[in-house]
N, C-alpha and C positions, 0 to 999 in steps of 0.2 A: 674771577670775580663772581663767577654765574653758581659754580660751586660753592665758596662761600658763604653766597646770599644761600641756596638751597640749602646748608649744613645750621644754618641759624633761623630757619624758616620761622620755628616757633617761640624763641627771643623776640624775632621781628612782627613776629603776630601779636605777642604780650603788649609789647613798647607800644604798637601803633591801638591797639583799642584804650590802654592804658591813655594815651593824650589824648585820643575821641573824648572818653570820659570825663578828663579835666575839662577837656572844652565845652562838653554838654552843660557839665555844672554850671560853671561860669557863664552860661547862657539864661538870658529870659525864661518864664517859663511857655511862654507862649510861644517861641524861637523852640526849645527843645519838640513841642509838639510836632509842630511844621517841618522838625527833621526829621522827628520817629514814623511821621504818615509818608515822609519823600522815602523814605529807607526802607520803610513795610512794603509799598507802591514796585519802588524801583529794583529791589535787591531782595529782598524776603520771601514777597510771593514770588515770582520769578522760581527762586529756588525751591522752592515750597510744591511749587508744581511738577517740577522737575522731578522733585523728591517721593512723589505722590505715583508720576507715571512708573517710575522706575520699581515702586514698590508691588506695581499692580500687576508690572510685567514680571516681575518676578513669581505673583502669587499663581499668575495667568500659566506661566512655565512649569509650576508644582504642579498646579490643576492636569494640565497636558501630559504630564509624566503620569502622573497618577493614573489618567483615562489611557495612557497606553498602556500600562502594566495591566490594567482591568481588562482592554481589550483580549490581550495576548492570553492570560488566563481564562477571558470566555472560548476565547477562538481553542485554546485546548482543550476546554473543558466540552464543548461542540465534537470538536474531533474524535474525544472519547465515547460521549454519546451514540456519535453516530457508528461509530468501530463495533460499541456493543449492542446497536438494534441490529447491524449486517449480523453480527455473532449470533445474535436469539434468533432472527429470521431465517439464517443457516441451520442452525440447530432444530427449527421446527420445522422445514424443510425436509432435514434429515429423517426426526422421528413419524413423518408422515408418510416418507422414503420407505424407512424401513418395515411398513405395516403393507407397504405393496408387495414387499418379497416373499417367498414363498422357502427361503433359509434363513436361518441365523447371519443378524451382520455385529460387527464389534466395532463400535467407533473407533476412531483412533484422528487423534490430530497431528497435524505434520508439522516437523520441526527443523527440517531442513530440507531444500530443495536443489537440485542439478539438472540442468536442461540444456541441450545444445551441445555441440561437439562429439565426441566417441561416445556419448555415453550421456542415458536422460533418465534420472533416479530422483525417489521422494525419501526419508527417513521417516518412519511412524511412529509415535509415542506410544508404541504396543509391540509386545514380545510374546514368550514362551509362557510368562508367568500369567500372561492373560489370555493363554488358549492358542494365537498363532502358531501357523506351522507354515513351513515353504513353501511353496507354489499357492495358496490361496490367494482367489482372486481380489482384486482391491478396485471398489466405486466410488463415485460421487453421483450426489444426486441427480447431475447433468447427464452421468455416463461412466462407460467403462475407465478405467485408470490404468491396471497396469495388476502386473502377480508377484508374489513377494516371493525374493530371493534368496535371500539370507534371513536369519533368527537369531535374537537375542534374549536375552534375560528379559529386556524392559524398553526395547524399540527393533523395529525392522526396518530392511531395506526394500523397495519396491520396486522392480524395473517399468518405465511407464510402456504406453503400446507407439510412443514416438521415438522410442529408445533405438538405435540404428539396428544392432544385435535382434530386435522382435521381431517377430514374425506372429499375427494374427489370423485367425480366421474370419473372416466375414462374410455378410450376406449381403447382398443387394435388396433390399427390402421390398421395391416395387417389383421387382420379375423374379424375387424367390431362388435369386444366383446366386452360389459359395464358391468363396477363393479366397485366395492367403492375401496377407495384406504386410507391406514391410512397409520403413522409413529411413532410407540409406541415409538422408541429408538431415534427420533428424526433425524436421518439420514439416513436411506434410507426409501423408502416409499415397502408399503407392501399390495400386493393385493390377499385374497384369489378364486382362482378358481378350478372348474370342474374337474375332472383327467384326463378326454379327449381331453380335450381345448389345441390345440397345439399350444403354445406357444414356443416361441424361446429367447435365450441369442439375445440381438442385437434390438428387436422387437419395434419401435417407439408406445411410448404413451404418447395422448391426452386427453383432456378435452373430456367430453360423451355429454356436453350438455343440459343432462338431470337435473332437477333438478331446473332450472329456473336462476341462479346464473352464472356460466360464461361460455360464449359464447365456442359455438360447437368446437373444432378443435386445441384448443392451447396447443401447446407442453407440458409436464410436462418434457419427460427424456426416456429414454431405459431401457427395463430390462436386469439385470447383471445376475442373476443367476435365478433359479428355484428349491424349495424344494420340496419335498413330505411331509404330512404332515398327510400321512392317507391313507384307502383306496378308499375314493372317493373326497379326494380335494388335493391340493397341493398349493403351496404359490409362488408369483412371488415376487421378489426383484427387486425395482425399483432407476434407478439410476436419480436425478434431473439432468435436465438444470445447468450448470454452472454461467448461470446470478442468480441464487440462490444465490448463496453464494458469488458474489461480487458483489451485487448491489449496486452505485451508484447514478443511476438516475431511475427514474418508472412512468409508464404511470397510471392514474387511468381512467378504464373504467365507462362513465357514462351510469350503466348499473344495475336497479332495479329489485331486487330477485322477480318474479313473485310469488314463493311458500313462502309466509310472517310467514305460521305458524312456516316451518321447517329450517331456515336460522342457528339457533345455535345445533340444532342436523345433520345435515349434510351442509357441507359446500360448496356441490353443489347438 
């Protein structure tokens, strides 16, 4: 019965306004009134309201969508902004960078990065056809980076000086000590010295110079800690430069390993 009634819905809706109708007719005129105010009153506005909420929350929901698409677009358009004042701050950085040196550098931007495990490398968007050659030393404005290994036409490979395989030279900056510097674990750099050599937590260390490979004086990083490791040596824990590990953009110095025999067993 319940489906049939539902199948003739709109026969059933015809028929029953259709005798309202007759009936209004045949009514007073002043009886019709008194039912079109009971029925606007009771059934009309009612719906009316109903009709009204429902249209507002729907415009309320366009509205809402709309200011979320606008947000999402500011919020990217934010993130780009800010992506490109880091990029022109870096790059004036750079070119203020490279008025302190005392060689030729060749930018170069990095386009792929490897760090951790057997092996800590950058790729450079610079080659052969832009002057690179092997062993040139490669900076950032924070600090040393690393010397390039390989040569291509139109990008290089760079081993950094966290690379496990490196071996650097370094100075102690505040007592004017040189030693070699490696990074077995890939992450912090490691230099054995003397049990006398006072050393401190805090203590700025440089490039030694020695070696022929990269220029005297460039930052690597501070030591973090200091181990014992014996009774006449002990081990310095070396913290990088921060432009390590977010490089960016890099200078390559054009700057020719004087010691040609020993470039792949010490990397200064």
């Amino acid at each position: 019965m319940t489906a049939l009634l539902y199948r003739l819905r709109s026969v059933l809706a015809l028929v029953v306004c259709t005798v309202l109708s007759l009936w209004l007719i045949n009514r007073p005129m002043d009886s019709r009134f008194a039912i079109a105010r009971g029925l606007q009153i009771t059934v009309l506005s009612p719906v009316h309201t109903v009709i009204s909420r429902i249209t507002s929350l729907r415009n309320l929901m366009t509205e809402v969508e709309h200011l979320r698409e606008r947000t999402g677009a500011l919020m990217l358009e934010n993130s780009s902004l800010q992506q490109s004042m880091r990029e022109n701050m870096e790059l004036r950085d750079m070119l203020d960078y490279q008025k302190t040196m005392p060689v030729a550098l060749i930018p170069a931007e990095v386009i792929a990065m490897k760090r951790g495990g057997i092996s800590s490398y950058v790729i450079l968007k610079a080659g052969s056809s832009d002057g690179i050659q092997k062993n040139f030393p490669v900076t950032t404005v924070m600090g040393i980076a690393g010397k390039v290994i390989e040569v291509y036409p139109f990008h290089s490979i760079v081993r950094l000086i966290d690379d496990p395989a490196a071996k650097t030279g370094i100075r102690f900056k505040r007592l004017d000590l040189s030693s070699i510097m490696d990074c077995p674990d890939g992450i912090t750099g490691r230099v054995s010295v003397q049990k006398h050599a006072e050393i401190l937590p805090g203590d700025t260390v440089v490039t030694s110079g020695l070696g022929g490979l990269y220029p005297k004086g460039l930052f690597i990083g501070t030591v973090s800690s200091i181990d014992s490791t014996g009774e006449l040596q002990k081990t310095a824990r070396i913290k990088f430069h921060k432009g390590l590990h977010t490089m960016e953009h890099s200078l390559i110095m054009k700057v020719e390993s004087m010691w040609k025999p020993f470039p792949e067993e010490l990397d200064e």
